[in-house]
C-alpha positions in Angstrom: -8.1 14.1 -20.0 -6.3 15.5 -22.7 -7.4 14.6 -26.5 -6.5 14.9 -30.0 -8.8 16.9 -32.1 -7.8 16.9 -35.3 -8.7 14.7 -38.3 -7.3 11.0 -38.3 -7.0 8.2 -41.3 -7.0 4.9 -39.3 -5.5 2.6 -41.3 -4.6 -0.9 -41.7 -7.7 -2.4 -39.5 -10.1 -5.3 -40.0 -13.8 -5.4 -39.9 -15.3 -8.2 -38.3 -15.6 -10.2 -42.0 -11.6 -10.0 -42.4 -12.3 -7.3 -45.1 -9.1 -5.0 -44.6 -10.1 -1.3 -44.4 -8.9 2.6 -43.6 -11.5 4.8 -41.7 -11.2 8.8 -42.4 -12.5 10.7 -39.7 -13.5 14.7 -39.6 -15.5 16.7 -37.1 -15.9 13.3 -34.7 -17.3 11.5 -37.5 -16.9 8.4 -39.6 -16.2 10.6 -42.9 -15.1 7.4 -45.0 -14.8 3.9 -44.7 -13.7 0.7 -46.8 -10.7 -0.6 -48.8 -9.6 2.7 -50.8 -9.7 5.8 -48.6 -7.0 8.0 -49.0 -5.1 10.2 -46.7 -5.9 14.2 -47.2 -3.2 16.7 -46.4 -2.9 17.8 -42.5 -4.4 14.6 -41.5 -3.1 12.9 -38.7 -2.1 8.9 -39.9 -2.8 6.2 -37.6 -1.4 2.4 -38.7 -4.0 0.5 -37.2 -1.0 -2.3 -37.7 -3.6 -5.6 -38.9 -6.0 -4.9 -35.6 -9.5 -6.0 -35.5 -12.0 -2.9 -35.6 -14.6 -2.4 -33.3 -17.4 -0.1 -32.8 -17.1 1.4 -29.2 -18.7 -0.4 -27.0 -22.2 0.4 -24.9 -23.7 0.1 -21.3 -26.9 -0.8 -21.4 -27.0 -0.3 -17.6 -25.2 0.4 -14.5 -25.2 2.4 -11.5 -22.3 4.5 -10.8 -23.7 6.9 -8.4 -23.3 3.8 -6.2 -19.8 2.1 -6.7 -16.8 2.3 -4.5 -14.6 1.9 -7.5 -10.9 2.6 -6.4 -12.0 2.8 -3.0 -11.2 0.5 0.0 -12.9 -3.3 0.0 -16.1 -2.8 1.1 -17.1 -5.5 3.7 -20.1 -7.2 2.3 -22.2 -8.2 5.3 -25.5 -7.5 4.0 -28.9 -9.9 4.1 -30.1 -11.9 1.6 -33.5 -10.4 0.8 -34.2 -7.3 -1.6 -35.2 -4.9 0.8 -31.9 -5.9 2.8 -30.2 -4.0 0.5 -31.9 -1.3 0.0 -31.8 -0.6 3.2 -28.1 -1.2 4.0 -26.9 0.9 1.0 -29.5 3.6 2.0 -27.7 4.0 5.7 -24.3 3.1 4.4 -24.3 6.1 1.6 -25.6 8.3 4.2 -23.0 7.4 6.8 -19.3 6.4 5.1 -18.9 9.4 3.3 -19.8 8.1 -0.5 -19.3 10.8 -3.0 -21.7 10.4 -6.2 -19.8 12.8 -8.0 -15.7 11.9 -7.4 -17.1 7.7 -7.2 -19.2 8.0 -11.2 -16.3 10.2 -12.7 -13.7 7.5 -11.6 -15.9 4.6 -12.9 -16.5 6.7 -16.3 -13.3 7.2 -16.4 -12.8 3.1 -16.5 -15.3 2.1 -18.5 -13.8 4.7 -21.6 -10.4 3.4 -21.0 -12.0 0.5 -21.8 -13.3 0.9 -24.9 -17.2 1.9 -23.7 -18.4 5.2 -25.5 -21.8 5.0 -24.5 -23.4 5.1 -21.4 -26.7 4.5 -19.4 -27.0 4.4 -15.8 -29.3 4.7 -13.1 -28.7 6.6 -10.0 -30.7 6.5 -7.1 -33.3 9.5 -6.0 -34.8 8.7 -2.4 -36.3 10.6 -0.1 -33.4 10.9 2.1 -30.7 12.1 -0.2 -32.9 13.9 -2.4 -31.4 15.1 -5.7 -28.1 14.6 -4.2 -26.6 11.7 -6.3 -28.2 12.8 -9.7 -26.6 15.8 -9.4 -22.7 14.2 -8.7 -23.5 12.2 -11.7 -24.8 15.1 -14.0 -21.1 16.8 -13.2 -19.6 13.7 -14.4 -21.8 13.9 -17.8 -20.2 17.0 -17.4 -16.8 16.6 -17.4 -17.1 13.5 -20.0 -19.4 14.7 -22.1 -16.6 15.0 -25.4 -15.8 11.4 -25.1 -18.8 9.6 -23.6 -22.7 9.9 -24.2 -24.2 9.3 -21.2 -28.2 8.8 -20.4 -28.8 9.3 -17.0 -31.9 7.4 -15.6 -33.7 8.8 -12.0 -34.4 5.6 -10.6 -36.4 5.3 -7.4 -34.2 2.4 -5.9 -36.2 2.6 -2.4 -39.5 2.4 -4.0 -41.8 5.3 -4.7 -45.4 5.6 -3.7 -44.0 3.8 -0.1 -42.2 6.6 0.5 -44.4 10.0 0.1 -42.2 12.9 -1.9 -40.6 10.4 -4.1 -43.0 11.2 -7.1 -42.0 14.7 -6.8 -38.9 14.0 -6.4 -38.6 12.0 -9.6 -39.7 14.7 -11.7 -37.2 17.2 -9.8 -34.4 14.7 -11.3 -36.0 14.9 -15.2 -36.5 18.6 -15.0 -32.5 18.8 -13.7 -31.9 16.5 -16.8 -32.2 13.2 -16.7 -33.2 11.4 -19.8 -35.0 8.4 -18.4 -37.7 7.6 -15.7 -37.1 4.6 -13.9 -39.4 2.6 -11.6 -38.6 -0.3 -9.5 -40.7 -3.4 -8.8 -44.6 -1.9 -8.4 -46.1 -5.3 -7.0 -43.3 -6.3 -4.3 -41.8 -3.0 -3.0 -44.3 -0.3 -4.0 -46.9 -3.2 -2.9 -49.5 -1.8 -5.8 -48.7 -2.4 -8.9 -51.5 -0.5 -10.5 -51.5 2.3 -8.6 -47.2 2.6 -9.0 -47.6 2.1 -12.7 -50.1 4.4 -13.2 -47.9 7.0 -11.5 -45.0 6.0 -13.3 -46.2 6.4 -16.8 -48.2 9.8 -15.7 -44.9 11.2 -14.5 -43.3 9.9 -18.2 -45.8 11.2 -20.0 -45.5 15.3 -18.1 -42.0 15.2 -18.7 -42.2 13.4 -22.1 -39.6 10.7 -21.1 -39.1 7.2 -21.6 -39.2 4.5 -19.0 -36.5 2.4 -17.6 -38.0 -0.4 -15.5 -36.0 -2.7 -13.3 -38.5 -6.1 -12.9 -37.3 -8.5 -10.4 -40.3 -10.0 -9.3 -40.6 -13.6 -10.1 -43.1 -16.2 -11.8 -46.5 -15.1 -12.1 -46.0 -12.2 -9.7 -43.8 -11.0 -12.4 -46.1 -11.6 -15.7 -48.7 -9.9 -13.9 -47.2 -6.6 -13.5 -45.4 -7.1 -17.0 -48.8 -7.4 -18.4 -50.4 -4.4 -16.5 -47.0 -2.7 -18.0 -47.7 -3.6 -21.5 -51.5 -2.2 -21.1 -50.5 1.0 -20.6 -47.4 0.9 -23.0 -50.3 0.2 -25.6 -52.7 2.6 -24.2 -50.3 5.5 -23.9 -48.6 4.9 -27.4 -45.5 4.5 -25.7 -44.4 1.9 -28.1 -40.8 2.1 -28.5 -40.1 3.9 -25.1 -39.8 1.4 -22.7 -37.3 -0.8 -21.5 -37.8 -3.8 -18.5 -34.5 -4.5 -17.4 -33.7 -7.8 -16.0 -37.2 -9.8 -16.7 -36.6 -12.4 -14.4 -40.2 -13.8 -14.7 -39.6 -14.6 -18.5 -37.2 -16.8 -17.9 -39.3 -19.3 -15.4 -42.6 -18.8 -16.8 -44.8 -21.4 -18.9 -43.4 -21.6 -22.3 -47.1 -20.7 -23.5 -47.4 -18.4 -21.1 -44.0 -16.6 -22.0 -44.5 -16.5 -25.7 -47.8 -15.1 -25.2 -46.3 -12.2 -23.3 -42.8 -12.5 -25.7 -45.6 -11.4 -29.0 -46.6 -8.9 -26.9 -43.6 -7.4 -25.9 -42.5 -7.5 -29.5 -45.6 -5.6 -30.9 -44.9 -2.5 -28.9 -41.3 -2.3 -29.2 -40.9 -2.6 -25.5 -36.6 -3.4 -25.3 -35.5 -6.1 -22.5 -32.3 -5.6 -20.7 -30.2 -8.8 -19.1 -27.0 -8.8 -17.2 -27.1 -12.5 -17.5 -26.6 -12.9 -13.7 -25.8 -16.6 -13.2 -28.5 -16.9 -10.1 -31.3 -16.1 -11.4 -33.7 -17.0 -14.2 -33.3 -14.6 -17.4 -34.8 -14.2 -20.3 -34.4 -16.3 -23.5 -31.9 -14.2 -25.0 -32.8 -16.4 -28.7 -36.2 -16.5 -28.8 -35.9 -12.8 -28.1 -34.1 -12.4 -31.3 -36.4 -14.4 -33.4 -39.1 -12.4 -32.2 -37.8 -9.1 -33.1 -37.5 -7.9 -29.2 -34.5 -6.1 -28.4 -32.5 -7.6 -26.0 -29.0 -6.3 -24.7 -26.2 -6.6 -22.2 -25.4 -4.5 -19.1 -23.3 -5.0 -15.6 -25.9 -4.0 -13.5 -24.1 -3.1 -10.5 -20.0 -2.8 -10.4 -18.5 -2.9 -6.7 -21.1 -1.8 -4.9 -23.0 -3.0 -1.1 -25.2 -5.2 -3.4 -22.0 -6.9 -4.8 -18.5 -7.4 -5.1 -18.7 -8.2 -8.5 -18.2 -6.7 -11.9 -15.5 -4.7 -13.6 -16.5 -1.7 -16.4 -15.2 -4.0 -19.9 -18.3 -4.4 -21.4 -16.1 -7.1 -23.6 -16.1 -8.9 -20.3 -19.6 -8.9 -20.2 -20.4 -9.7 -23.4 -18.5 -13.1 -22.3 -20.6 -13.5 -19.4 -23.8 -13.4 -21.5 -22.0 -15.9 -23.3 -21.2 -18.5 -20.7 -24.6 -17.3 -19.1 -26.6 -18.4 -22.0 -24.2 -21.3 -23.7 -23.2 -19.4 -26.6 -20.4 -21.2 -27.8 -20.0 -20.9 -31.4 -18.0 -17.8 -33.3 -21.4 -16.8 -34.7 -23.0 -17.3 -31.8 -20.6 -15.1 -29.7 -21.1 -12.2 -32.5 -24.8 -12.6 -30.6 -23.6 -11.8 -27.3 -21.1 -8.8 -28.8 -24.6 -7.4 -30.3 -25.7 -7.2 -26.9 -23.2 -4.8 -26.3 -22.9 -2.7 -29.0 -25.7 -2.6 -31.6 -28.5 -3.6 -30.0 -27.8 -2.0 -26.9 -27.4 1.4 -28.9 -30.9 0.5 -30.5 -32.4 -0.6 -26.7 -31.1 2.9 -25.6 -32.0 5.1 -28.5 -28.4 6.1 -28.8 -28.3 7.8 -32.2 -25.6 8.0 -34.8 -24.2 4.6 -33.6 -21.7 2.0 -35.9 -19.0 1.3 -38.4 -20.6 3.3 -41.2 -20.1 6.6 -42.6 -22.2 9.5 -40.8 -22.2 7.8 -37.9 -20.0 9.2 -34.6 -16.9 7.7 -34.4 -16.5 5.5 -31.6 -13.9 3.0 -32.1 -12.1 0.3 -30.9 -8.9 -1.1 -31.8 -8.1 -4.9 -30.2 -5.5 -7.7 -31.1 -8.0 -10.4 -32.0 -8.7 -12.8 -35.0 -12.7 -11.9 -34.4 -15.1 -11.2 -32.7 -15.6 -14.0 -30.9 -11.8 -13.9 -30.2 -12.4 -10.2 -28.7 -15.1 -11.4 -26.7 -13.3 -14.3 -24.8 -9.5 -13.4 -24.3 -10.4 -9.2 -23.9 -7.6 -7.9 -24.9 -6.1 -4.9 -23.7 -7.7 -2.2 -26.3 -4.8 -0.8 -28.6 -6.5 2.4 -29.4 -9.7 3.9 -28.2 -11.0 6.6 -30.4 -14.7 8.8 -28.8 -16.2 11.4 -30.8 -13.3 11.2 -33.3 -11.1 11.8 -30.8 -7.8 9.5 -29.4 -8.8 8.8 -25.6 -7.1 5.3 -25.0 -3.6 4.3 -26.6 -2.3 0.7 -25.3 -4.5 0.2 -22.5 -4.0 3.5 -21.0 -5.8 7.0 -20.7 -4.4 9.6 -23.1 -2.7 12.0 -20.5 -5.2 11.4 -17.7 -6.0 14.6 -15.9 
């Protein structure tokens, strides 16, 4: 895509208190901000015309190495147990003709033209495509790497020690240059949970990497491998470098039992990561809070074999963690905007992140009284700007290549 470099005075915009502000920008960053700033000459001017000002939004997690985005409906036909689908999209990606590479640029491409400015996603390393679809997606980082900061996690979606050269494979992915280590259910598809966390957190630590954890398993299943997780989190002075996305468990466990594990959790920094599916337990996105634990927002899959669902408007699902979790008041909704912005950034370890001067500037312009107004009716965004630059002017790409 095409866009504009130079320096911009955004003017005329509202922060989410109703305080009426400009924002300077130089060198893709938030230069000044507040009531007074004052246009320097050569400066391009922007009327932000009364909008309210967001920070750009973040995507905690997805998988676009796996969406058929823009593509033909997909024919969803698949059976209702986990390894179902793993194993239909394993055969399906092999035999339909999938692209990682053309499918993740056009699904980048959406989620920036809707206001999301940072990214992290998991794509799939398996034994039978190898490196393949890490690869598609590091050309998309590529390509969007001046408008969108993207954290690519290798994620062993068919399991690891089950099938041999998956380890290896793994660290083939984080030397390449993916961020994140991923690791997928160690009790009910890798079928030890010792022996696949061990393996796990020795990869993380010989590549000095964080861990991205999807935990489906349910119930006490569940709290037992989060506990064997948190032991080595402690032991490894990881604290801080591990996320569990999705937690199930800690939303149907004991209360006792799930505080016990929620101070835990807490203590070692260990982030939790919910896209407030409305099937499944979750976890208790308040409690959470008051504890300290990070907890953010992320679609999870977006048109995939898993599901039909989602669409990449992270404002969208900001007000499904809001229906998901009976947030109803304005304050209440800022919470479920937090899961989508700040504390997501914080979850992800995206630095530089905010309205507030040093920070990158990744904004988001929208006709809305608040917050909470953004977060149900989504409106179309009125201006985008990534990395100080114009990428999204009334809904559309600037000049989309």
């Amino acid at each position: 895509m095409t866009i504009m470099t130079r320096s911009i005075l955004l003017s005329n915009v509202r922060l989410a208190d109703g305080q009426a502000v400009s924002v300077a920008i130089a060198d893709g960053r938030i230069a000044a901000l507040g009531p007074h700033v004052e246009a320097q000459p050569g400066v391009l001017a922007e009327d932000g015309g009364g909008a309210l000002l967001l920070p750009g939004f973040v995507e905690g997690h997805t998988h676009i190495d796996k969406s058929h985005w823009g593509r033909a409906w997909y024919r969803n036909e698949v059976g209702p147990a986990l390894t179902d689908r793993i194993s239909n999209e394993r055969e399906w990606r092999k035999t339909s003709g999938h692209d990682a590479a053309s499918q993740s640029l056009a699904l980048s491409r959406a989620f920036v033209q809707a206001g999301t400015t940072r990214l992290r996603t998991h794509v799939d390393v398996d034994t039978d495509a190898g490196l393949r679809y890490v690869e598609g997606v590091l050309s998309t980082r590529q390509t969007m790497q001046d408008v969108l900061d993207m954290q690519i996690v290798a994620f062993p979606q068919s399991g690891m020690l089950i099938r041999p050269g998956t380890v290896e494979l793994l660290g083939g992915a984080l030397a390449a240059g993916a961020d994140v280590l991923g690791a997928l259910d160690p009790a009910l598809i890798d079928g030890d949970p010792v022996a696949s966390l061990n393996a796990t957190f020795e990869l993380a630590e010989r590549y000095r990497k964080p861990i991205d954890i999807h935990l489906h398993e349910p119930g006490e299943v569940g709290a037992f491998t989060l506990k064997l997780l948190l032991d080595r989190v402690a032991a490894m002075g990881m604290q801080g470098q591990v996320v569990v996305s999705h937690a199930f468990c800690l939303g149907a466990l004991p209360e006792r039992e799930r505080d016990a594990l929620l101070e835990r959790i807490a203590y070692l920094r260990v982030a939790l990561l919910t896209s407030a599916p409305p099937s499944r337990p979750v976890p208790p996105l308040k409690i959470c809070r008051d504890k300290g634990i990070t907890i953010f927002g992320g679609n999870d899959g977006i048109r995939d074999t898993w599901s039909p669902y989602g669409v990449p408007d992270m404002l969208e699902r900001a007000m499904l963690i809001g229906m998901r979790y009976d947030l109803r008041r304005d304050d209440d909704l800022a919470i479920a905007f937090d899961c989508v912005s700040d504390a997501a950034a914080r979850g992800c370890g995206f630095a530089d992140y905010g309205l507030r001067v040093g920070a990158r500037a990744d904004l988001v312009l929208v006709d809305a009284e608040c917050v909470a107004h953004a977060v149900v009716a989504r409106p179309k965004r009125k201006l985008v700007i990534a990395n100080g630059r114009i990428v999204v002017r009334n809904g559309e790409l600037v000049d989309a290549a």
